[in-house]
C-alpha positions in Angstrom: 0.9 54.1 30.4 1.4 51.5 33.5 -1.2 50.8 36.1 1.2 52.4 38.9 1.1 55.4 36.3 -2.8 55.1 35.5 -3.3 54.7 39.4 -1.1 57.5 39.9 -3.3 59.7 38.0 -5.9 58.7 39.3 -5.1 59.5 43.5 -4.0 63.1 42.2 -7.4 64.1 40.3 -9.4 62.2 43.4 -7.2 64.7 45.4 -8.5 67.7 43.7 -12.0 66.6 43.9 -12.4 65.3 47.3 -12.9 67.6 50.0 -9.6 68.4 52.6 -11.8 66.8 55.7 -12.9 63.8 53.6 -9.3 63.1 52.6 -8.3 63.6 56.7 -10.6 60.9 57.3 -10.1 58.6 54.8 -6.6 58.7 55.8 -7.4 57.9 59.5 -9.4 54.9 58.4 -6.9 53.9 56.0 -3.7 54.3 59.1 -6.7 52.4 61.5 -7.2 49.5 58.9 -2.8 49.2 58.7 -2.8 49.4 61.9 -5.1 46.1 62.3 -2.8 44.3 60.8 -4.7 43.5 57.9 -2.1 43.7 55.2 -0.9 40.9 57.1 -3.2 37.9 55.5 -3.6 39.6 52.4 -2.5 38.5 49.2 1.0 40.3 48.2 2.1 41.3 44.5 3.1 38.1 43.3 1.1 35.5 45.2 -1.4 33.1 43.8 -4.8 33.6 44.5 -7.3 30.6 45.2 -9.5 29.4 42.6 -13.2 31.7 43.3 -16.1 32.0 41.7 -18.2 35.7 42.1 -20.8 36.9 40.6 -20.6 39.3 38.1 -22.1 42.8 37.6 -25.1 41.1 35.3 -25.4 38.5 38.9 -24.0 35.9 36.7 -22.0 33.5 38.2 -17.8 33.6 36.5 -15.0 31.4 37.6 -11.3 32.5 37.7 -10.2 29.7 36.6 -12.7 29.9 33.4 -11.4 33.9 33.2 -7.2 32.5 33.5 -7.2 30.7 30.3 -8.1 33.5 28.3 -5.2 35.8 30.4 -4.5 37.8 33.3 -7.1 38.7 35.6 -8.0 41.7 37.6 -10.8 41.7 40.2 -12.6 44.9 40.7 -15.3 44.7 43.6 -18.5 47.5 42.5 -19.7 49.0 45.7 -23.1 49.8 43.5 -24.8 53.0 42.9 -25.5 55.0 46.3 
């Protein structure tokens, strides 16, 4: 399966488990953060991201660059357990 296809999925069983006025709002932040202009200065499918280094989910410290000779990355930020 793709990642469009795996992400996909993924919005339409969130969809069935998150509440009709949650959605609403998310949505309204979502058009608000759009409407910012945001999107903007972000990176776009296809452009290079700066070299970073992040902590991990252990707190250890890991380089992209380190991470891009082994393959493609994907960065994933964990808002922790609420």
């Amino acid at each position: 399966m793709s990642l469009k296809a795996d992400i996909d999925n993924l919005i339409a069983q969130s969809s069935e488990r998150i509440p009709p006025d949650i959605q609403k709002m998310m949505a309204a932040d979502t058009e608000r953060l759009k409407q910012s202009g945001i999107e903007d200065n972000s990176l776009k499918a296809g452009d290079k991201a700066p070299s970073f280094t992040l902590p991990n989910a252990k707190g250890e410290q890991v380089s992209s660059t380190d991470l891009l000779v082994k393959g493609p990355v994907v960065l994933s930020f964990y808002r922790g357990g609420w």
